[in-house]
N, C-alpha and C positions, 0 to 999 in steps of 0.2 A: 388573967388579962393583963397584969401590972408586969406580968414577965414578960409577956410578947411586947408592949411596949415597950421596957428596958433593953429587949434585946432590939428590936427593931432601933428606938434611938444608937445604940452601940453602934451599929452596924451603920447608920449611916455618920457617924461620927467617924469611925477607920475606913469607911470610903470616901468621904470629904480628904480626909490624911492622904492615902492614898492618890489622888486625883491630884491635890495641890502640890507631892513629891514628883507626881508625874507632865507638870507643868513647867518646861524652863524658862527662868527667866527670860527679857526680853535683852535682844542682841543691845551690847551697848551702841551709845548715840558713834564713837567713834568709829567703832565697826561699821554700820550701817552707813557709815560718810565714806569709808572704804570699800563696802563692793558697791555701792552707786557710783564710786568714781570708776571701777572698773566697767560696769556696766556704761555709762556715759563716754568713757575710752573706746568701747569695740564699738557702739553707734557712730561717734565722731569716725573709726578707721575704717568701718563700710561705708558711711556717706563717702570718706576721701577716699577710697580705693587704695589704703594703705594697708597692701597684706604684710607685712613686717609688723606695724603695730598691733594686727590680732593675735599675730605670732608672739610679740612681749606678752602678750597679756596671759597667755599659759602655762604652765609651772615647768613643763620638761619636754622634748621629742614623743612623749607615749601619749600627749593630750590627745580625747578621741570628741567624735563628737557623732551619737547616736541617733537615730533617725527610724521610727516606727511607723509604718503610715496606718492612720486609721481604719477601721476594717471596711469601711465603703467604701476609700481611697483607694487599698489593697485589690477592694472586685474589682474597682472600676478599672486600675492599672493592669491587674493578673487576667483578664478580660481581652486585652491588648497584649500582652506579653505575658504567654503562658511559665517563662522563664523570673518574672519580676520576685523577688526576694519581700516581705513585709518590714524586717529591718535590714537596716544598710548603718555598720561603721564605717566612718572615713576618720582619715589624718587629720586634725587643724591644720595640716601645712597645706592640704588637695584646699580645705577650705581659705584660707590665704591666698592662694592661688587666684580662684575662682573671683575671690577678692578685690585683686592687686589687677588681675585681667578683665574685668568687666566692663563693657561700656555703658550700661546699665545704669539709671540711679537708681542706688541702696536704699532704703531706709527701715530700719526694723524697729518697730513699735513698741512697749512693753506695757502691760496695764496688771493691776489686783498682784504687783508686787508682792511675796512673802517672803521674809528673810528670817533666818532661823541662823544663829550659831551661838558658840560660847566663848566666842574670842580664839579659838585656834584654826576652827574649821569651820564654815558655812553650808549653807543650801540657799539657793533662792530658786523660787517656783510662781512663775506667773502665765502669762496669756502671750501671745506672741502673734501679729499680721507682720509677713515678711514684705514688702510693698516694692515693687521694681517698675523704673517710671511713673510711677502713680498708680500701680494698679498692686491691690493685694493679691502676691501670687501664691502666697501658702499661708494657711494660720495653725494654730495649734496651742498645745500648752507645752512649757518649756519647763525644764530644770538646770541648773547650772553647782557642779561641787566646786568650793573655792577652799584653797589653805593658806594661812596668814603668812609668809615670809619673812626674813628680816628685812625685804628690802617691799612689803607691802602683799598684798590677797594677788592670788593668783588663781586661775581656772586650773582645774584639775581634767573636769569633761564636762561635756554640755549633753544631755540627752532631751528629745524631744519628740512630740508627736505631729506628723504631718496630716498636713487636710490640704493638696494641691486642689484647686480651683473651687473651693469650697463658697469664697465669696461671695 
């Protein structure tokens, strides 16, 4: 009996170890005031239809940004177009565009924020209502990969999941 509890203590002692090795610290505070600003920059350059500035805000010409629709979005759409794709890459520049030409008001939402990095490279993964004139026209969860540059955090790619009219 004295064994199974030694061993049982043991074992949860190297998996306590274990757990807290597999637990990273938390992004520092300055990082975190770095991709809120980036995050804050692409809201401000959708509300103003400035596709130039969602363009700065991407690290290079190969920034993608992915697009999965939900599996009842996928019937509902494949239902209508037996041709419809579940995901869809495009350019950040097709989305700048879309951007910079809309007469549309923007405004995309962001809520349950989580920001994960170690000071070179991040994630942030939250909730997303895309809202145009006031009405939420798509929602989903979002992810965003960012790498710190010398001249500040840049988007790598944005993947996300689509729910059009889900509202």
């Amino acid at each position: 009996m004295k064994t199974r509890i030694l061993l049982a203590a043991t074992l949860l002692v190297f998996a306590g170890s274990a757990t807290a090795v597999d637990q990273p610290d938390a992004p520092a505070a300055q990082d975190v005031a770095g991709i809120q600003h980036v995050m804050n920059a692409y809201h401000h350059a959708l509300a103003a239809h400035d596709g130039q500035a969602v363009s700065a805000l991407f690290l290079d010409q190969r920034g993608l940004l992915v697009t999965a629709l939900s599996d009842q979005a996928f019937a509902a759409a494949k239902a209508k177009d037996p041709a419809k794709q579940k995901v869809r890459i495009m350019r950040y520049q097709d989305f700048a565009k879309f951007v910079a030409n809309t007469k549309s008001t923007l405004d995309p939402r962001h809520t349950d924020m989580q920001i994960r990095s170690d000071g070179t490279v991040a994630s942030v993964y939250f909730h997303f209502d895309f809202v145009v004139d006031g009405n939420v026209e798509n929602r989903g969860d979002e992810t965003w990969q960012l790498i710190k540059t010398a001249d500040g955090w840049r988007i790598v790619a944005i993947t996300y999941s689509s729910n059009p009219g889900a509202a």
